[in-house]
Backbone as a ProteinNet text record, in pm:
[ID]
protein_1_A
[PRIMARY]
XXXXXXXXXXXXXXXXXXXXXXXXXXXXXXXXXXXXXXXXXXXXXXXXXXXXXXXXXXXXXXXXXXXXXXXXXXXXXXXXXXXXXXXXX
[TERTIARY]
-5792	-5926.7	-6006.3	-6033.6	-6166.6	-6239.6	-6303.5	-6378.6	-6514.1	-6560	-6706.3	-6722.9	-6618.4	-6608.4	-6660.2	-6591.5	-6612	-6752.3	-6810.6	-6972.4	-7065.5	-7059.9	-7094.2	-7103	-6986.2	-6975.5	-7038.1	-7031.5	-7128.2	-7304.2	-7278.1	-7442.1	-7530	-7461.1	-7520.1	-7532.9	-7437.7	-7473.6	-7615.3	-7600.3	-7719.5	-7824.8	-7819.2	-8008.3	-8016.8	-7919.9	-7975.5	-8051.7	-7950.9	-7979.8	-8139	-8150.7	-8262.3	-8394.7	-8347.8	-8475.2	-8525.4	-8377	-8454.5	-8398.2	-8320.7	-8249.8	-8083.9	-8074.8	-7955.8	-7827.1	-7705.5	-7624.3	-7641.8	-7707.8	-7674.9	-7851.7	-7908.7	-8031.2	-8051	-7938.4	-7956.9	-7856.2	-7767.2	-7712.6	-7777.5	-7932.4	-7976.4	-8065.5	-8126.5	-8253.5	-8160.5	-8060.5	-7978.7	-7986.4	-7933.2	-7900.4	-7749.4	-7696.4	-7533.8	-7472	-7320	-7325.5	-7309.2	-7273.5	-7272.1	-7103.8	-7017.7	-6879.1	-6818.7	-6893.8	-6871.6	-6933.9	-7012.6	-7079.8	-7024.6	-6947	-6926	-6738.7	-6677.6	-6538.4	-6544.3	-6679.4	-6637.4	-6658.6	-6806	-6824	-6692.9	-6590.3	-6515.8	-6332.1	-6344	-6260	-6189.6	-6218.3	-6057.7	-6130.5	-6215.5	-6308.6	-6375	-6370.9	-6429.1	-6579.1	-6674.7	-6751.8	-6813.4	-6886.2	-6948	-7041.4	-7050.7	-7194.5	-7323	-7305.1	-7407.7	-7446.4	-7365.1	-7389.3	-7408.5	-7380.2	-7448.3	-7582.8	-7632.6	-7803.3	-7874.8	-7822.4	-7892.3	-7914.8	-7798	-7784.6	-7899.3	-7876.4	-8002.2	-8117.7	-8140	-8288	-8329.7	-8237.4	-8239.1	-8282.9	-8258.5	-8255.7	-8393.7	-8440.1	-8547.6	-8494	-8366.9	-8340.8	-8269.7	-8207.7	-8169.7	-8048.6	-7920	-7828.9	-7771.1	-7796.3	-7730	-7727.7	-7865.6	-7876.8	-7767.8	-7693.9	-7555.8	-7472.9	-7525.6	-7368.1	-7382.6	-7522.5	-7565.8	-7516.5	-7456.5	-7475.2	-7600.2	-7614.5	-7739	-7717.9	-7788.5	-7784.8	-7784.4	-7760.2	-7767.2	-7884.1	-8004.3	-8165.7	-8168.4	-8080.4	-8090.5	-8160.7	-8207.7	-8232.4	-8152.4	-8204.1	-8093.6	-8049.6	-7912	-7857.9	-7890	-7935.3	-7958.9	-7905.9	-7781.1	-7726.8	-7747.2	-7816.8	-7899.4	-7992.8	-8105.8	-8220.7	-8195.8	-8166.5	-8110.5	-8098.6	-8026.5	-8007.8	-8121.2	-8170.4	-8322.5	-8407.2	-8411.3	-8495.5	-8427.8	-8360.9	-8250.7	-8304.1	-8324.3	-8332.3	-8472.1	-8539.6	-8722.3	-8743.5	-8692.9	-8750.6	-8624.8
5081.7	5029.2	5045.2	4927.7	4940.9	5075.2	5119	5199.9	5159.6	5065.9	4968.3	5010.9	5022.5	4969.2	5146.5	5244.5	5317.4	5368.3	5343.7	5439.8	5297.7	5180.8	5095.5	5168	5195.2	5292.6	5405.5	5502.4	5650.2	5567.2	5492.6	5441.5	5413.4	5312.3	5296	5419.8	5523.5	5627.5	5728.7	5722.5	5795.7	5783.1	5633.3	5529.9	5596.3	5586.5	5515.9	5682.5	5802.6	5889.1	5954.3	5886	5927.6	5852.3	5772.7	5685.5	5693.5	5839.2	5822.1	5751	5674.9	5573.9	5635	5600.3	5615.2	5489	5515.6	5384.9	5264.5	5288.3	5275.3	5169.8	5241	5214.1	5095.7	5110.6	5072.2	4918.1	4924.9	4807.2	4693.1	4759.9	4742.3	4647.8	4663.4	4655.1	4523.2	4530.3	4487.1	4367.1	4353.1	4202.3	4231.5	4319.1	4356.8	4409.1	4368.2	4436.5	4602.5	4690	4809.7	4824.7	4747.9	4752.3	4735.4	4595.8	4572.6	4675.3	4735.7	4829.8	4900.4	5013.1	5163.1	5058.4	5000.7	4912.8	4914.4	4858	4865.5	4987.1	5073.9	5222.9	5306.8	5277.2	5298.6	5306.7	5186	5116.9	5064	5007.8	4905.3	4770.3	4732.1	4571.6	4585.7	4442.2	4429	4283.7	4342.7	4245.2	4132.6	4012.5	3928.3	3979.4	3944	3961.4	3938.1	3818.8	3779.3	3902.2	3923.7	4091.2	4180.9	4179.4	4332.5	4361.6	4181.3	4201.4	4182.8	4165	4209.7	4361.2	4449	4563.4	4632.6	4573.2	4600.9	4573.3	4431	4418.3	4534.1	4575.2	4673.1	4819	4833.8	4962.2	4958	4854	4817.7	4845.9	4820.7	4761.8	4647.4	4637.5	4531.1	4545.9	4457.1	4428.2	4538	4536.6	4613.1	4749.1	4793.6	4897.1	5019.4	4912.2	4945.9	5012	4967.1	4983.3	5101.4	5140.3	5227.7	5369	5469.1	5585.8	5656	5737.7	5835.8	5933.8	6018.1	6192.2	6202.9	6224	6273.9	6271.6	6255.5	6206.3	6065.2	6010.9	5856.9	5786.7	5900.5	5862.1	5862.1	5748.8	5727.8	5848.1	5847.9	6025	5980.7	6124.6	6137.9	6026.7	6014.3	5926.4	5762.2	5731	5580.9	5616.6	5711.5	5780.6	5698.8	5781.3	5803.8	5652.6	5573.2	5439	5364.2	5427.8	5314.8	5352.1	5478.5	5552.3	5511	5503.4	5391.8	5239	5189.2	5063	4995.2	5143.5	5079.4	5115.1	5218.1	5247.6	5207.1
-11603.7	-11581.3	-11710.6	-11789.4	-11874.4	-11883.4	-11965.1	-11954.4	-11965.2	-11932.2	-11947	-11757.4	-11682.9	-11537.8	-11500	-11551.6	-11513.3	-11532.2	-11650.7	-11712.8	-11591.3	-11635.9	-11484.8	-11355.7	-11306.9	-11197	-11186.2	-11264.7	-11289.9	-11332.8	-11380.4	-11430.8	-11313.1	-11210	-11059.8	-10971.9	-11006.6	-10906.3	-10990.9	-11090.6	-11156.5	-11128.5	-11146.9	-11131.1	-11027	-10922.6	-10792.9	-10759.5	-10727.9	-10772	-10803.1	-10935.3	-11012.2	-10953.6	-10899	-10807.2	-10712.9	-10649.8	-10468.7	-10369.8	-10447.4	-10354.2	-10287.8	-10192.4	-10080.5	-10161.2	-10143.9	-10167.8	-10081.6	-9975.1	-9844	-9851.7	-9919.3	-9898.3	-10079.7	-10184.8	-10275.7	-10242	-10156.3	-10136.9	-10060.9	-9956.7	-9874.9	-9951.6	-10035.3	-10124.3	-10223.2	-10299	-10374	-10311.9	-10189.3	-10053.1	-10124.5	-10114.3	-10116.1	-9980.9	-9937.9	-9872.6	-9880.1	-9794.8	-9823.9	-9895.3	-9798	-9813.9	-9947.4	-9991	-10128.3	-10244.6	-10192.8	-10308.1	-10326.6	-10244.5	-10204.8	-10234.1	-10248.5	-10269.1	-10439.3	-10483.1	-10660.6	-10717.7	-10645.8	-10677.2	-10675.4	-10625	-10619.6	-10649.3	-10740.5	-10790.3	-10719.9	-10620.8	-10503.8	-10515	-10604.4	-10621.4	-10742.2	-10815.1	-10910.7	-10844	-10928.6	-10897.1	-11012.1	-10966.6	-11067.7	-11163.1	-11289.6	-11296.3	-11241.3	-11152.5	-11069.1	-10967.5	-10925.5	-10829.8	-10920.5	-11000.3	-11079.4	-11131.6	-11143.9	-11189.6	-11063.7	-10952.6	-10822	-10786.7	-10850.6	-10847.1	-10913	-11049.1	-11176.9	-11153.4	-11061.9	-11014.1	-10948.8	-10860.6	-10747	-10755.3	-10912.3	-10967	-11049.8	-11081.4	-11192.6	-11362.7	-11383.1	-11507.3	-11537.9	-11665.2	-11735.4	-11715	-11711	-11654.2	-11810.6	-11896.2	-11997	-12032.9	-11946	-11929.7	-11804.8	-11704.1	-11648.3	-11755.2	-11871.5	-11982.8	-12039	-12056.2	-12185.3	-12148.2	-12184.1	-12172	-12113.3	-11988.2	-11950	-11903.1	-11922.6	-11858.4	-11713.4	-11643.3	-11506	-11446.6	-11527.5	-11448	-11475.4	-11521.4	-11530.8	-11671.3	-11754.5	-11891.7	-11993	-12073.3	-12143.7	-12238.8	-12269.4	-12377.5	-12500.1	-12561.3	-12724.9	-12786.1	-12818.8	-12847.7	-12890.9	-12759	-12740	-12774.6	-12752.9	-12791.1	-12986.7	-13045.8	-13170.9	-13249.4	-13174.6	-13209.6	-13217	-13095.5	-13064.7	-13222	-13263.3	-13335.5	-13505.9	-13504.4	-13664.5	-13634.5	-13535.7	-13511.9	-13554.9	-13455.2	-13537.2	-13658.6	-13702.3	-13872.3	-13952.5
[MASK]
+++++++++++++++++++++++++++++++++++++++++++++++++++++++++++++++++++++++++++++++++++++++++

């Protein structure tokens, strides 16, 4: 499996996580079903991109922000921090 699929995978449980939100309650909100969510969270399904920026709507970010590396409160790690901070100056 990619390793894009997996930080994807840990990235949705973080947000959701960090937001308050239930899976249950993030698939709900998404217009996903639950089956399909908790199937790719899981690795036995891959999904569209079209479902993943429903996900991202769902979460209140950017479909790229699925990708980025984040800490366990759902912010983004030093790391991206760092980049952002080379990028503006």
């Amino acid at each position: 499996m990619p390793r894009i699929h997996a930080r994807v995978r840990a990235n949705i449980r973080i947000l959701a996580k960090s937001r308050g939100k239930s899976l249950n309650q993030l698939a709900d909100f998404a217009g996903v079903s639950r089956r399909q969510l908790f199937n790719f969270l899981t690795a036995k399904s891959d999904v569209s991109l079209g479902w993943l920026e429903r996900i991202a709507e769902a979460l209140d970010v950017d479909l790229h922000d699925l990708t980025r590396p984040v800490d366990d409160d759902g912010s983004e790690d030093a790391l991206a921090d760092g980049e952002h901070a080379v990028a503006a100056g």
